[in-house]
Backbone as a ProteinNet text record, in pm:
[ID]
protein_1_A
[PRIMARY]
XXXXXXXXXXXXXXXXXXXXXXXXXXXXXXXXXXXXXXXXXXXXXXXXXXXXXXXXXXXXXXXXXXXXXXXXXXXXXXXXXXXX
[TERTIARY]
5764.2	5859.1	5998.9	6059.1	6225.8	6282.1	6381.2	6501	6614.6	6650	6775.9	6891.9	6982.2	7022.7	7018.3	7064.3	7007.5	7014.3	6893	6872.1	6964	6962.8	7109.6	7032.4	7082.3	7020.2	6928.8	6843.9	6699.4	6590.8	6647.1	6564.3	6502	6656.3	6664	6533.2	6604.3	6458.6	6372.6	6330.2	6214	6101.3	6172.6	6097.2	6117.7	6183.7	6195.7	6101.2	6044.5	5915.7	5806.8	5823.1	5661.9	5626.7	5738.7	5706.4	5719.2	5763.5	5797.5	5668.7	5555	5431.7	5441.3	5538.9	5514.7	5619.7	5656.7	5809	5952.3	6044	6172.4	6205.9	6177.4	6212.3	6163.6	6014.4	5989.3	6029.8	6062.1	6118.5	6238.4	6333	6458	6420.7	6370.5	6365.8	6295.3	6224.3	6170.6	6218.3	6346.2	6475.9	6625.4	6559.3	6702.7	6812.7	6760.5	6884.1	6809.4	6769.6	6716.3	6695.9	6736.9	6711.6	6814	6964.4	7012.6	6980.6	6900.8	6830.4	6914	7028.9	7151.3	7234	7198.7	7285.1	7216.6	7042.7	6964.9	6992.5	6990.5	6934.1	7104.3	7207.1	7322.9	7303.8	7273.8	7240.4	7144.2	7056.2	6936.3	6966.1	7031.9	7106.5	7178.7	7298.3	7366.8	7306.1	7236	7186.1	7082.2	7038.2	6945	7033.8	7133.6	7242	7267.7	7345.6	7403.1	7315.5	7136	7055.1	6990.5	7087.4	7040	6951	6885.4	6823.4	6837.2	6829.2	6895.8	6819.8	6776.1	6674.7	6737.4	6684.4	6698.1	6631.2	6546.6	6469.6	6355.2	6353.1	6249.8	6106.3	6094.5	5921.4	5990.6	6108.1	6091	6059.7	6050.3	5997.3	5884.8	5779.9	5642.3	5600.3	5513.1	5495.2	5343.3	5306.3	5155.3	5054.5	5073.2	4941.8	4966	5065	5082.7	4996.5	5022.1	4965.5	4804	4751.5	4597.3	4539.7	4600.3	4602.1	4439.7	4296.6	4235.9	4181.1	4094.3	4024.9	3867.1	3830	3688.7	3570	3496.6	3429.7	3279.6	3152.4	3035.2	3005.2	2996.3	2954.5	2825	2724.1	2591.4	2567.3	2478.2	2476.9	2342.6	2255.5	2155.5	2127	2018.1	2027.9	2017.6	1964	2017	2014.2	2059.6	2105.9	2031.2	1871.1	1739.7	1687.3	1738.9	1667.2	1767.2	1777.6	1913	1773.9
9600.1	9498.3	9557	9560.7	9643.7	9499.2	9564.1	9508.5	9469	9341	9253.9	9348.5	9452.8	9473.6	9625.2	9696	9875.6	9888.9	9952.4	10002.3	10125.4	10103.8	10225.5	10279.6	10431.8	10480	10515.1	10464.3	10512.4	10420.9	10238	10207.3	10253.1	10328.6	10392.4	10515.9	10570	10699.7	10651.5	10543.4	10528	10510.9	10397.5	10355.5	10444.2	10528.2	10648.6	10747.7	10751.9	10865.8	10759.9	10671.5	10586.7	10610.9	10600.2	10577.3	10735.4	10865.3	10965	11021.6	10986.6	11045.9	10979.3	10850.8	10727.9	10802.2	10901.3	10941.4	10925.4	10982.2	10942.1	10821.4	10760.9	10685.2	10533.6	10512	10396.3	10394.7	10527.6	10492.7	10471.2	10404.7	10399.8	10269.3	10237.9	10070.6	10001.7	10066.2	10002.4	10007.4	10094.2	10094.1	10007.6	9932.7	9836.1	9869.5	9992.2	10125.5	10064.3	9993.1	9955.2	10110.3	10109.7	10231.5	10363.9	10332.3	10436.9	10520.3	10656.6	10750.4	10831.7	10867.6	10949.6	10917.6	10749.6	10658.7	10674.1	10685.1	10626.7	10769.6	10869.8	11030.2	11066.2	11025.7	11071.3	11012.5	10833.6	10786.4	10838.5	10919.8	10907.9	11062.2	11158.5	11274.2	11279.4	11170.7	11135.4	11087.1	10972.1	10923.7	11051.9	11136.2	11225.9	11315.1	11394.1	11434.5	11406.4	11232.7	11200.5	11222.8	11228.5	11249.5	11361.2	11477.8	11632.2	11684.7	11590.3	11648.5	11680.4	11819.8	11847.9	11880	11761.1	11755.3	11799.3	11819.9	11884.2	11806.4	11713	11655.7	11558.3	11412.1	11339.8	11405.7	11539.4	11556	11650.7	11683.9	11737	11617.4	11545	11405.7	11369.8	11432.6	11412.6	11523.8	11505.8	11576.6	11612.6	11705	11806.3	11649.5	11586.1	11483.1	11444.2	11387.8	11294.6	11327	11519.5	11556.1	11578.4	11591.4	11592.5	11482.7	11383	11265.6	11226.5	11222.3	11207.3	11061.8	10998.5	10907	10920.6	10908.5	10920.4	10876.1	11008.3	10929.4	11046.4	11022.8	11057.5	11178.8	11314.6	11353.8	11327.7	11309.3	11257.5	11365.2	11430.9	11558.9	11613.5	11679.5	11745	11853.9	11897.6	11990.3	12093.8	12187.8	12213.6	12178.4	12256.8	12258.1	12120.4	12241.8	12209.1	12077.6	12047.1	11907.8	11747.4	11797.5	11675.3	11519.9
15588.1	15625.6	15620.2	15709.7	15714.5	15641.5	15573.8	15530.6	15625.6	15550.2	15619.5	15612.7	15513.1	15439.4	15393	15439.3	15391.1	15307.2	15243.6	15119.5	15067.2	14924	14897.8	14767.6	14737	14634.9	14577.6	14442.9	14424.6	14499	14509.8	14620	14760.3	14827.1	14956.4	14916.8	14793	14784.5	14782.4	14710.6	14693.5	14824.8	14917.3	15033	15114.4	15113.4	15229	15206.1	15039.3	15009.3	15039.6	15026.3	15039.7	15202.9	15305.2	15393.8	15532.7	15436.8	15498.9	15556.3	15578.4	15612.5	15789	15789.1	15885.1	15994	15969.8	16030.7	16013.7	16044	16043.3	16104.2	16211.3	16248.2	16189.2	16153	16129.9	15965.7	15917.1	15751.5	15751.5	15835	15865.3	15919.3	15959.8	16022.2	15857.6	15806.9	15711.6	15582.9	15547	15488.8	15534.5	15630.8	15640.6	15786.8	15798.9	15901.2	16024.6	16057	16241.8	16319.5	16436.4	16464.9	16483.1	16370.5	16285.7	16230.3	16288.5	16186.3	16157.9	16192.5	16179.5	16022.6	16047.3	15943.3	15795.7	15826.8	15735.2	15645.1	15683.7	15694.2	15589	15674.9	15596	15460.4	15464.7	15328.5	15231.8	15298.1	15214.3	15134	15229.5	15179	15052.3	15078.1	15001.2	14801.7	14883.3	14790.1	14675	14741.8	14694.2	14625.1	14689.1	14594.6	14494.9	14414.2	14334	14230.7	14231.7	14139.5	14186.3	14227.7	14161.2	14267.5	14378	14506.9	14607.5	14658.7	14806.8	14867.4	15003.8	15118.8	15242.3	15323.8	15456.6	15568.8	15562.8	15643.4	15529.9	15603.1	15533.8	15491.2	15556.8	15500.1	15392.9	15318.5	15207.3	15076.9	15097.9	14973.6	15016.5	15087.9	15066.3	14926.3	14883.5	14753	14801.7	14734.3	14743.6	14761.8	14665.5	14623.3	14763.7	14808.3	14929.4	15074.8	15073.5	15157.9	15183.8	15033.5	15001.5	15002.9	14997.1	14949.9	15080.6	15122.8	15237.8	15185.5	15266.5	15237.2	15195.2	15046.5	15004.8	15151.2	15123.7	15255.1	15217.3	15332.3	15257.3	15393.9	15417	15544.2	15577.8	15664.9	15662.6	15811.1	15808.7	15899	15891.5	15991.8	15974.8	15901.1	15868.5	15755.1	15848.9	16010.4	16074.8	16192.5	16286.4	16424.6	16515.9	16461.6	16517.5	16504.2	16357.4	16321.2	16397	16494.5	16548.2	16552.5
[MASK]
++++++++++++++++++++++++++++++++++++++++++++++++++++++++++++++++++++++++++++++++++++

């Protein structure tokens, strides 16, 4: 759900890491910034600075887990080729 209202600070971090897998653009609509990614990006810079972090682009706040992160699932497959 985007915000009425842009998000500022550790909120701004926060929803900008939840949603950095979704892209730059829809984590900026869903931070409040409509389709300001210039706007969202300077804020989110900013904001990352004042607490000691210096990003370069939204996929540096995806984290390892985020990227491993798959969906539990079961493979179900022949034992070989032959046996289809």
């Amino acid at each position: 759900m985007s915000q009425s209202k842009p998000l500022t600070e550790l909120e701004l971090i926060d929803c900008a890491k939840a949603n950095a897998k979704q892209g730059v653009a829809n984590a900026a609509k869903l931070c409040g910034y409509g389709d300001d990614v210039e706007q969202f990006m300077d804020a989110l810079q900013a904001a990352c600075q004042r607490i000691g972090v210096n990003i370069n682009s939204l996929s540096d706040l995806i984290t390892e887990q985020q990227h491993n992160r798959q969906i539990p699932g079961l493979e179900i497959a022949p034992d070989s080729s032959s046996s289809l």
